[in-house]
N, C-alpha and C positions, 0 to 999 in steps of 0.2 A: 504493500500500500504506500502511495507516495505521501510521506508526512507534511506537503504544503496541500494536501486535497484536500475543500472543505468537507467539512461536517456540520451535518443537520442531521435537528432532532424528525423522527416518523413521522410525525405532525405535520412539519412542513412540506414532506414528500405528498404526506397524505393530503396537505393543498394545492402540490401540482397537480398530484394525479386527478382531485376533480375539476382541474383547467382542462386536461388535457380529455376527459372524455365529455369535456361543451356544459357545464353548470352554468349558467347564467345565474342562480340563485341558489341558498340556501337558506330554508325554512324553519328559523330554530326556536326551541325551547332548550335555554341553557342550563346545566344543573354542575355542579361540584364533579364531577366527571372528564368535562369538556377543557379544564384548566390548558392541560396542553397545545389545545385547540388555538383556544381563546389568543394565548399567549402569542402563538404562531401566526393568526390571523392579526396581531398588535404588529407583530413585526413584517409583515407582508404590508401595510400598512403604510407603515413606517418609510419600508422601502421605495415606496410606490409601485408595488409588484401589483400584477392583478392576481383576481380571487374573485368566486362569486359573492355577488352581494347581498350580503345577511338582511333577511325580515327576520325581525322580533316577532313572536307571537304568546301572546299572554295563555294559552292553551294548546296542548297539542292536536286539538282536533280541529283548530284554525289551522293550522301549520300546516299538515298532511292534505286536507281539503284542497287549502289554497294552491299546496304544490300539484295538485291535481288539475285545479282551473286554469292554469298557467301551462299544462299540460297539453288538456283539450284544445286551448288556441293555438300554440305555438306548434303540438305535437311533437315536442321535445321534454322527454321528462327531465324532473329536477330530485334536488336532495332533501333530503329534512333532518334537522337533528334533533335528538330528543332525549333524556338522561333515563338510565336506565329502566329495573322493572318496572316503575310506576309512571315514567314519562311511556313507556313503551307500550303499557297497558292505559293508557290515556289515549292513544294511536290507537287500540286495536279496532273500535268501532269503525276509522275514517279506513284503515285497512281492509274490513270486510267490504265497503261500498267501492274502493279502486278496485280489490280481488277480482268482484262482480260487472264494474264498469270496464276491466282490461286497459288499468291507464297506469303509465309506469313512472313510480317515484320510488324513490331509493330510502329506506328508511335507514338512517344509523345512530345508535344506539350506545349511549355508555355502559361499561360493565363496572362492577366493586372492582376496586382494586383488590391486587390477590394477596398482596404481602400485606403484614402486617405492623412489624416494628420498623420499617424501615429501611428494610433492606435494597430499594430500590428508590430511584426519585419516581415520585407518583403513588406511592403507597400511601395506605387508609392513614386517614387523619382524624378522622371525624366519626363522629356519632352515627351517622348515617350509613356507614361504609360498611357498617356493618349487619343492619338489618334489612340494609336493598339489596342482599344478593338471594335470588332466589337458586333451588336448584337446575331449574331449567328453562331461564329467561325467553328462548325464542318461542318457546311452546304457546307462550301467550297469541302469538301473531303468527304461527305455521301453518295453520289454516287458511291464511290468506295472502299466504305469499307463494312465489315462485320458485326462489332460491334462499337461502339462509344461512350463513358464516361469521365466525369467531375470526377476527384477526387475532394470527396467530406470534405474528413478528413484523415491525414495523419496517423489515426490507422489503416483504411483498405488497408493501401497500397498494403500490399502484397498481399492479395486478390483480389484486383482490377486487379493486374501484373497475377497472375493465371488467372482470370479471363480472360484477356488477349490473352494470353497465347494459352488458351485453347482455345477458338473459331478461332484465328487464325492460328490453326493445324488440327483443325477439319475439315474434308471431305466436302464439296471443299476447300480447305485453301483458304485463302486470307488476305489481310493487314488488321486491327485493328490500332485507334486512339485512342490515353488516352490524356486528358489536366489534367495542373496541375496548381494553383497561385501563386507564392510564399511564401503567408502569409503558406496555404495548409504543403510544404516542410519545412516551420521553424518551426510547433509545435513540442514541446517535448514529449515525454514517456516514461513510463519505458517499460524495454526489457518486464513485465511479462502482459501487455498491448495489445503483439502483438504476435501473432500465424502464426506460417506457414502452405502452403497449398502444400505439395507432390503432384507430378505425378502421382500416382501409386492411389491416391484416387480423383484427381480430374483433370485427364490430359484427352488429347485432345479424339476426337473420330473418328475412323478412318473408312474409307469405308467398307460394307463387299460384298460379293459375290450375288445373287439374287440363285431363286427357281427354282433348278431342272429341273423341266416341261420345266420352260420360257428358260432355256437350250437346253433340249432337243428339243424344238420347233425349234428354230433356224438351231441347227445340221439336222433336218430333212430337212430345206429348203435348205441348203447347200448341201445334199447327193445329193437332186433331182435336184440342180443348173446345168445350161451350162453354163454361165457365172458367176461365183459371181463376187463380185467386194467389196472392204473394202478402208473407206476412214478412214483416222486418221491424227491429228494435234500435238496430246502430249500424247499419247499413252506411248513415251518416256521419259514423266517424272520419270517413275520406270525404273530406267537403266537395271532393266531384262528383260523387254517388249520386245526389237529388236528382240534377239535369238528367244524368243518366239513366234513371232509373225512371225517371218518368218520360226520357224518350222509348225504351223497353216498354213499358207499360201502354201508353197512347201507340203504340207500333200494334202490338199484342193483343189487346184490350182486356189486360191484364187488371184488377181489380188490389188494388193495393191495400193493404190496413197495418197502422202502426200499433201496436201495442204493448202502450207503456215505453213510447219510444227514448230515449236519450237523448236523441239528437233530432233536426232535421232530415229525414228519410224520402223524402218525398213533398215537394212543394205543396201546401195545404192547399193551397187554390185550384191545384192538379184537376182535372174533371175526373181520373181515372184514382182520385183519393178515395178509399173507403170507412175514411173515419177509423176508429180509435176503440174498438168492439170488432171482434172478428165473428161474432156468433151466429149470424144470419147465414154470411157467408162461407164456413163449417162446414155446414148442410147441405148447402148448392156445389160443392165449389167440385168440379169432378177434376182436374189436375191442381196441386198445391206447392207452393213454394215456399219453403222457410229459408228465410233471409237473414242471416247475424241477427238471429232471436233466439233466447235461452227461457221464456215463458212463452209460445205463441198461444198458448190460450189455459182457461183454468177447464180444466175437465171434467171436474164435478158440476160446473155452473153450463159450460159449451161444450155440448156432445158433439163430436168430428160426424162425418161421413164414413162409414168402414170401408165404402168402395173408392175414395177418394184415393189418386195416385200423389205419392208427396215425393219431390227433391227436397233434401238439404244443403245449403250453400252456407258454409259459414265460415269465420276465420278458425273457429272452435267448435269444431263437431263435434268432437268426444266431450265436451261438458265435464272435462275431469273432475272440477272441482264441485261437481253435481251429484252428491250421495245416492239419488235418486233422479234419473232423468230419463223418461220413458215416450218420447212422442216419436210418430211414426215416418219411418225413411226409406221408399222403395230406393230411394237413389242418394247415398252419403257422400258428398264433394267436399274436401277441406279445403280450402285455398281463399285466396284474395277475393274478396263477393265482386269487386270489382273489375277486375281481371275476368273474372267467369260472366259477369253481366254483361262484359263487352263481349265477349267471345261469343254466345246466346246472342245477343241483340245480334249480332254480324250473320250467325249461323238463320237465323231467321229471317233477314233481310234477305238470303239469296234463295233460301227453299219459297217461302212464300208466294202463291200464285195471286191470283183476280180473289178468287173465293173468298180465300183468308184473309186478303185485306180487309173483303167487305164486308165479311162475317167481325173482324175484328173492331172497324170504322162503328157497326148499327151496336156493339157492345160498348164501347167507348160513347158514343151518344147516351144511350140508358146508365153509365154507372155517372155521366155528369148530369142527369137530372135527378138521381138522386143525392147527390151532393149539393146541388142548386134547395132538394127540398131540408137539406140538414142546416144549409146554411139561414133556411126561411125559419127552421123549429131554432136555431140560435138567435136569430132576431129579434123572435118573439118573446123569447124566454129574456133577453138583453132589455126588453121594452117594460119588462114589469119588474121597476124597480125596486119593491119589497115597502116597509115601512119604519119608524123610526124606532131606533133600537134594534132592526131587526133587516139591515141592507140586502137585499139580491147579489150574493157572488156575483151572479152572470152578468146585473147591471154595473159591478164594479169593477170586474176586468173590460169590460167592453172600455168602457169609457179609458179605463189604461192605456187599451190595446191604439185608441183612436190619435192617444197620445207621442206612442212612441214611433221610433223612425223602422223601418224594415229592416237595416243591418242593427238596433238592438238585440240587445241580448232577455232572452226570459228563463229563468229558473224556475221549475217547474215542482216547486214542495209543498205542495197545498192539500195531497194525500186524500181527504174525505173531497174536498174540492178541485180535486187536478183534472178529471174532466170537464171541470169547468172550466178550467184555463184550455187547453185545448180549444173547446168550443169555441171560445168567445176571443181566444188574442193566437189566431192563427200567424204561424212562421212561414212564409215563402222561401226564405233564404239560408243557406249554408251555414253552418255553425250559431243561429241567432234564437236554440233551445238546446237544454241541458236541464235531463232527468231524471231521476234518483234510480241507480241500477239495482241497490240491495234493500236492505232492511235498515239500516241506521239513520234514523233521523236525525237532522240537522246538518245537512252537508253542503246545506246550499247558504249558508252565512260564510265559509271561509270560498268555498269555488266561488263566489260571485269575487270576491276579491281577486284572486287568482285572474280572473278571467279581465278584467278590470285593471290588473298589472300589466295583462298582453296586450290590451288592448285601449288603452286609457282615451282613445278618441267615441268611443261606445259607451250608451247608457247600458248600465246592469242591472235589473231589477230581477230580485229573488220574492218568489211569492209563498207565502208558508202558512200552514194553521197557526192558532197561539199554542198545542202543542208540541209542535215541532218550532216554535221559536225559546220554549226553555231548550231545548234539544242543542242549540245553534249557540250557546256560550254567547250571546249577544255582545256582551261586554268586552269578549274578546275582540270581535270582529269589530266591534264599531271602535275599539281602541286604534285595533290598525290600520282600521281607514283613514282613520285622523291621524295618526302618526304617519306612514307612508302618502298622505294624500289620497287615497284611493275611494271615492263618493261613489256610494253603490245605493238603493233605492229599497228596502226592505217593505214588504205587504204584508202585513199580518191580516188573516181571514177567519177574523175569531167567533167562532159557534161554541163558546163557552166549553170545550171538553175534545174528550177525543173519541171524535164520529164512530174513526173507524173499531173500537173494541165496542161500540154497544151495537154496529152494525153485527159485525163477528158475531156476539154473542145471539142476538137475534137472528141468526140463521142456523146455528146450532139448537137453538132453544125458543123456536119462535111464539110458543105457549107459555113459557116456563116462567118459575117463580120472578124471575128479572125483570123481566116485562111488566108483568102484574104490581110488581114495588115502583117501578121505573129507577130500577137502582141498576149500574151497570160498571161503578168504579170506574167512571170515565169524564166524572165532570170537575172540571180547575176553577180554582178559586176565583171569586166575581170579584167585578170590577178592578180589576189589573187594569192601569194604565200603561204601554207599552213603552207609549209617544212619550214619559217622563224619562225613560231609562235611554232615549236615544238624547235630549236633551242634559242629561247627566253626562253625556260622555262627548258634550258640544257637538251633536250633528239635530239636526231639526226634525222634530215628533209634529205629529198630527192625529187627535184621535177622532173619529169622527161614526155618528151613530143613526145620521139624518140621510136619507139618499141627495137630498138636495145642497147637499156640503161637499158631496163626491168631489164633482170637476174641480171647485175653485182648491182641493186639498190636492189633489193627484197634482193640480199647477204647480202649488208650492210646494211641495215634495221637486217637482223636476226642477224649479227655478232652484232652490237649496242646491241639486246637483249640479248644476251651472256655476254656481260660486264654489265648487270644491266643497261645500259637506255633505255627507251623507245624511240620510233621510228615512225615516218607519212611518210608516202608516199602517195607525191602528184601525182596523174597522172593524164594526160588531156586524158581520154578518148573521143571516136566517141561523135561529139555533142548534143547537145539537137536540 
């Protein structure tokens, strides 16, 4: 070793290596753990070296969220840090919904130090060091991730970060956990000790296209279709998918329905939209396509067709991470939906005669008059604005929807009410909705952020029940919007409780003693003002209980977002 080569501690390695696999940010919640870190990031600093740029976040389920939302726009994932067992198990809820969503963020993680008196720099100091160590830290978040490892020695860090890296970009994406110790981050070495690992020889792997044949198959069963029918959920993660899939579909006369989609899948105005409920179409539908969907329908509530022929087109066929996943596949294709969509749309464009255009042209007329009649039952239902104390959802998204621009963004949390978003604040455009793909509420207070980082020329509004805004760590979120700048637009659509478990219950028990009490352990405490808790944290409340308060309140909510602060609107809508 040559004795004038510098030396660095593995901290600092460990902040080339995430330059060098593209972090534009890190999402952190810092804990007694990170000291190495911290330190290292002082003196990068110092230096003027780059490094990505730390957001603070007062929770970790801000942190992880927002590394997600910044995810969706940019489609480059980012890092998060977060302090061991209890920062880690603070993560695991916004883990389950990236699992689910397929959106990759790298989660890393402190470990206890392992020495005790001293024997290393980095070793237990404190009180805590010694009752954060569980014995099997990742198990808390193994479930919902893809890859998971101990740094084992601060030489391979940067490989461990590729390492990283690359499985959490690779085809299905999904989050990735690294821990670290701090003794790990304090060793030294020299620069000629430690090797980088390029993209270009060891980066991620992406989806590809599937076999001709199993193309042409499909196209075949399409030609000789009276009905097809095409369900998809995140089709729209590739913001070219919309255009395409609705030139497929008006080509086809292919009857499209999102459900529970994440994303923009299909331009809402599409005539060849089926709305947002697959069930009618189940029934009829004698060729079927499942599109990057992991629920296309609930099968106790929508009985399929048994003669129905179905393709599956998905990035993720096998549903690994699906203990139970049983819907029906004459035809299973893994690859790019886009890739295969092209290839289908081409394959049908040259088989196609006289007939099948015009068989497909008189389908495509009928699936837009019935869209024409969904969009007259949403007018209608928009037109009866409810009474005081007691707002119309429908008349108060509308009036949102009238409000914002097309490239807006909508977050779609409002759970007992998210078909009513749907209905009433239809998305035309590519990336300008975003879903909740799992079960963990409150994900759309940190991803509005997020998304709002990438894209800070765009209004963000997240619309939520008042359940799922305790869900959403409020405090956190509107902390760092005020501290990073970041004016996002929060909806609260409060029906005093939570719809969805007295729905639940009343379909299990639609006689039972619950009913009869109207007791269902679902109603939250009255009169919460919301609109004080975002005025607490200096961004502008609004609560509002009259339907005739709506517009001029959605005004100043957006006007608030124009001056840089962020903004809740409380409304008491129709009850639970």
């Amino acid at each position: 070793m040559d004795s004038n080569e510098a030396r660095h501690s593995a901290a600092h390695y460990f902040l080339e290596g995430l330059n060098e696999i593209g972090f534009d940010y890190l999402f952190c919640n810092f804990g007694t753990d990170h000291a190495p870190l911290i330190e290292a990031m002082a003196s990068f600093k110092k230096a003027g070296r780059k490094m990505p740029a730390i957001i603070l976040c007062p929770h970790e389920n801000t942190a992880v969220h927002m590394a997600a939302g910044y995810a969706i726009a940019t489609g480059r994932g980012q890092g998060v840090m977060v302090h061991v067992d209890a920062g880690t198990a603070n993560s695991a809820m916004a883990l389950h919904n990236l699992c689910r969503a397929r959106i990759p963020v790298m989660l890393m993680a402190g470990k206890a130090p392992f020495t005790t008196r001293g024997e290393l720099l980095g070793s237990r100091d404190t009180y805590v060091h010694f009752v954060q160590e569980p014995f099997d830290q990742a198990s808390v978040v193994r479930p919902y991730t893809k890859w998971e490892y101990n740094l084992p020695s601060g030489v391979i860090a940067k490989e461990a970060l590729r390492r990283a890296h690359t499985v959490m970009e690779s085809d299905p994406k999904g989050p990735v956990y690294l821990t670290f110790p701090r003794e790990t981050l304090t060793e030294a070495f020299g620069e000629g000790a430690i090797r980088s690992y390029p993209a270009e020889r060891f980066g991620a792997v992406g989806a590809r296209g599937v076999d001709a044949a199993a193309v042409e198959a499909v196209a075949d069963r399409i030609l000789a279709a009276e009905r097809p029918l095409l369900i998809t959920a995140y089709a729209g993660r590739n913001l070219a998918a919309p255009a395409l899939l609705d030139e497929l579909a008006r080509f086809a006369g292919i009857q499209v329905v999102e459900f529970n989609p994440l994303y923009v899948n299909l331009p809402h105005d599409s005539p060849c939209h089926g709305g947002f409920a697959p069930a009618k179409a189940l029934i009829e539908a004698d060729v079927g396509l499942m599109v990057d969907v992991d629920v296309p329908w609930i099968p106790s509530d929508m009985p399929d067709n048994p003669s129905t022929w179905w393709a599956q087109i998905d990035v993720d066929a096998e549903k690994r991470n699906f203990p139970m996943w049983n819907f029906p596949g004459n035809l299973r294709l893994q690859g790019d939906s886009h890739r295969v969509l092209s290839d289908l749309l081409a394959v049908l464009k040259a088989k196609a005669d006289a007939g099948f255009r015009q068989r497909a042209a008189a389908r495509v007329a009928r699936l837009a008059e019935a869209a024409k009649t969904r969009r007259e039952q949403a007018a209608k239902a928009a037109a009866s604005r409810g009474v005081p104390g007691q707002i119309s959802p429908h008349y108060l998204c509308a009036v949102l929807a009238k409000a914002l621009r097309p490239d807006d963004i909508v977050l779609n949390e409002a759970i007992r009410n998210g078909p009513v978003v749907f209905a009433q604040m239809p998305r035309t455009r590519p990336g300008t909705l975003v879903g909740l793909a799992g079960g963990g509420l409150g994900f759309s207070g940190g991803m509005a952020l997020g998304l709002k980082l990438a894209e800070p020329a765009r209004t963000v509004v997240q619309i939520v029940g008042d359940g799922t805004f305790y869900f959403s760590n409020p405090q956190s979120s509107l902390a760092v919007g005020k501290q990073y700048r970041l004016p996002v637009l929060t909806v609260v659509l409060d029906n005093t409780g939570w719809a969805a478990v007295k729905e639940a219950t009343l379909r299990v028990y639609p006689d039972g003693e619950a009913r009869a009490a109207a007791d269902y352990g679902a109603t939250l405490a009255p009169d919460m003002d919301f609109a004080k808790v975002a005025e607490a944290a200096g961004a502008h409340g609004e609560l509002v209980a009259d339907p005739d308060a709506v517009e001029g309140a959605v005004a100043r909510c957006l006007a608030a977002l124009n001056s840089g602060r962020s903004a809740v609107l409380h409304a008491k809508v129709t009850r639970l």
